[in-house]
Structure formats: C-alpha cells, structure tokens
N, C-alpha and C positions, 0 to 999 in steps of 0.2 A: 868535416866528415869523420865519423867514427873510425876508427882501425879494429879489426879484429882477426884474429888466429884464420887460417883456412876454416878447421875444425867447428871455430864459433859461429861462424858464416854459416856453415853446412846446417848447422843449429836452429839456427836466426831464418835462415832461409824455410829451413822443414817446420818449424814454428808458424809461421806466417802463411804457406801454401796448406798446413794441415786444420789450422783454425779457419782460412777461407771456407775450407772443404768441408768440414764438419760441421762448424759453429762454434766450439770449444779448443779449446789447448790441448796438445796430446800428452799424455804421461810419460814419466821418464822412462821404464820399459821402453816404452812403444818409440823415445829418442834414439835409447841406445839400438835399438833394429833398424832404425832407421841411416843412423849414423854410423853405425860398425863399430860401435865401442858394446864392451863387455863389462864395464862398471857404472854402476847408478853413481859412486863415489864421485867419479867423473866427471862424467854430466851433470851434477850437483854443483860440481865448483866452476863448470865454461857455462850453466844458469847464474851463478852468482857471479862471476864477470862480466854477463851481460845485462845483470842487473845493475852493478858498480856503475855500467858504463850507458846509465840511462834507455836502453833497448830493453827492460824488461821493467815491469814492477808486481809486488804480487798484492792478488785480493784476498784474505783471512775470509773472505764472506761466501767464497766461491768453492767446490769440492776442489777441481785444480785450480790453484791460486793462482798461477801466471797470466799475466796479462802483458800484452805487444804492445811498446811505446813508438807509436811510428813519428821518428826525428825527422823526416823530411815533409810533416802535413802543413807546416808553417799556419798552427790553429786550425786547418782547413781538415772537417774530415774524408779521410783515404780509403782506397781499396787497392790494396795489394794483389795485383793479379801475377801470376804463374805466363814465365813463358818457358813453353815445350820447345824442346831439343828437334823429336821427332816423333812419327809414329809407327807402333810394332806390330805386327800381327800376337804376340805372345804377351802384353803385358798392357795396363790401363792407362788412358793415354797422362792422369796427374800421377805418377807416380814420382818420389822424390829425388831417381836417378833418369826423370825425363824432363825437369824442372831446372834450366840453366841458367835461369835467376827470376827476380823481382819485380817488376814496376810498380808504381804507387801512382794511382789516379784520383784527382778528388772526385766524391763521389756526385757533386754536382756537374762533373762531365759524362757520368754512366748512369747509361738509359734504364737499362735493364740492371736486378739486381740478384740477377740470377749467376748458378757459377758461371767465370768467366775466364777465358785463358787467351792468352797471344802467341801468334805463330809467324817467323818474321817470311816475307815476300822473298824470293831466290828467283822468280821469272818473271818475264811481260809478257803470262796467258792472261793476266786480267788489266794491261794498261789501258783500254779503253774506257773503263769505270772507276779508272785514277789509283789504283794497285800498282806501286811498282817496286822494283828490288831494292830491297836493303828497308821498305816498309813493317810495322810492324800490326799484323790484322787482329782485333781485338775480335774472338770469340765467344759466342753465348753457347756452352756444352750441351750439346741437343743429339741425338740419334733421329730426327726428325725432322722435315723440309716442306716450305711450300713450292709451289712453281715458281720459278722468275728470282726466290734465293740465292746467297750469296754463299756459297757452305766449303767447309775443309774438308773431303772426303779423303776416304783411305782406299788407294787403288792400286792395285798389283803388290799392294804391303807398303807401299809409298807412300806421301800425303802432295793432294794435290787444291788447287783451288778453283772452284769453276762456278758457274752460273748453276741452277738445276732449271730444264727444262720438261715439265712432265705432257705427254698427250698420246692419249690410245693407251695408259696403261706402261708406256715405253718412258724410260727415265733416257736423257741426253744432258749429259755433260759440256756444258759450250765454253768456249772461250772466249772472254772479251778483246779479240786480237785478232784483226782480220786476217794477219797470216797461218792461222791456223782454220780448223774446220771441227764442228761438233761429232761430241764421240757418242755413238749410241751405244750405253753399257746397262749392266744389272746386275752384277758383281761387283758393288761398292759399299764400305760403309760412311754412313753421314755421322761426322765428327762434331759440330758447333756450326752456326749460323752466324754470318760476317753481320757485329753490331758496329764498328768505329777503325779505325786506324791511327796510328801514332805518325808522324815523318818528322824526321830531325832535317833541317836545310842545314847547307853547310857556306 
C-alpha cells in the first residue's frame, strides 16, 4: 500500500472523482480550489510525489498530461467510483467535500457505464431486497425512475432509500420491511438508480 500525506490523498482522491466526472483530468487551478491551497508551486510538487510514487504518470500527447495509475487493478481494468458522505439541499450531490473516499471496481463487474456513486446502507427499510446496514449501494446518477425502482432520494433534505411505486399519477415511497408502511410523497428528489451492492462478511 502506498503511504501518502493527508493533502496528497485529498489530491489523488479529487483526481480520480473529477476525471470519473468529466472525462479529462482537472487543472491545477482547478486542484488548488479544490484542495485549499493557494500555490500552483504546490500542487506541482504533491503532482510530482505522486507521480515518484507510481499514482500518476503524465501523457506529453494529451493538453493535461496527467494520467491516474490505479495500483490496485492487478492488470484488471477499474472504475473508481465516489462514495458520498451525504446529501444537501444547497450543493451537488459529487462534490469534492461530499466525496469520503474511493472504490475501485473492475469494470467487468459494472453493468452500466454511466456516472456512478455509492452511498453506504445505515437502515433495514430495504432488508427485504437484501439491503442492509453497513452495505454499500452502488448508484447509477439519474434524476429519473421507473415504477418498481430501486432509487436514493432526497427527502426532507435527508437521503433515503426506497422502492418507487408510481400509480394515478401518485409517486409512493415503499419500504422493503414489513415493519414499516408506504409513504405517499411528492416532494422528493430522485438521486441515482440502485445498479449493485458491495458487502464485506466478516
């Protein structure tokens, strides 16, 4: 395992969640706003530490040269998905101070290659459909749901996870848990569509 500074982490991390998201590598400007530092200088030399230290390489062929070495693919290629902290009414839900680290999936375990984030399980409203706490749900970033969807919405400024049930027009929120009961709301927004799950046994 690599060692690196907090600071290079914070780096390494908004590297890998901003080229997810984009396509491209972000500029060093755009590091230092991201990171809270005030010198390119800076940034210039915790880029060339983590380039020393095999996490970065750059391409001379590319406008930003940086390129992400991901050390954990073992030859297998990866996707580095984002998992969110939480969600805000006042800001988007990838943003780099809602991004509490990494995962790395090969990409022949993800369906979809669309963006994607993970948001980990804290209740049993969905253990009936094999959801449960300390889970971590992989999401396809969608503002958009079928009926019978698996979806992260945003309710009361909260993030929650439910079934979507649409009929008449009427959206209902269900739980997979029989000790609860469906909520009929309309005042929700649709965050990502439940594509996979992680679980670690112990």
């Amino acid at each position: 395992m690599v060692e690196l500074k907090p600071i290079q982490k914070e780096i390494y991390n908004f590297l890998i969640s901003y080229s997810n998201i984009k396509g491209y590598p972000p500029s060093v400007r755009e590091i230092c706003t991201a990171v809270g530092l005030k010198s390119t200088a800076t940034v210039h030399g915790h880029l060339k530490a983590l380039e020393k230290k095999g996490l970065l390489k750059r391409n001379p062929t590319k406008p930003r040269a940086l390129e992400i070495v991901d050390i954990n693919s073992n030859k297998k290629e990866m996707l580095n998905i984002p998992i969110i902290k939480d969600v805000f009414a006042y800001k988007p839900l990838l943003t780099i101070d809602n991004i509490e680290d990494i995962f790395p999936l090969p990409l022949d375990f993800v369906k979809s290659y669309k963006s994607l984030f993970m948001f980990k399980v804290v209740d049993s409203d969905m253990i009936n459909i094999g959801l449960l706490p300390g889970d971590l749900a992989i999401f396809e970033e969608s503002n958009a749901a079928m009926h019978n969807d698996v979806i992260l919405t945003k309710l009361d400024n909260k993030a929650k996870i439910a079934k979507l049930f649409i009929e008449n027009y009427t959206s209902v929120l269900i739980n997979e848990n029989y000790n609860f009961t469906p909520l009929a709301v309309n005042d929700f927004v649709i965050l990502g569509k439940l594509v996979g799950i992680f679980r670690c046994f112990n």
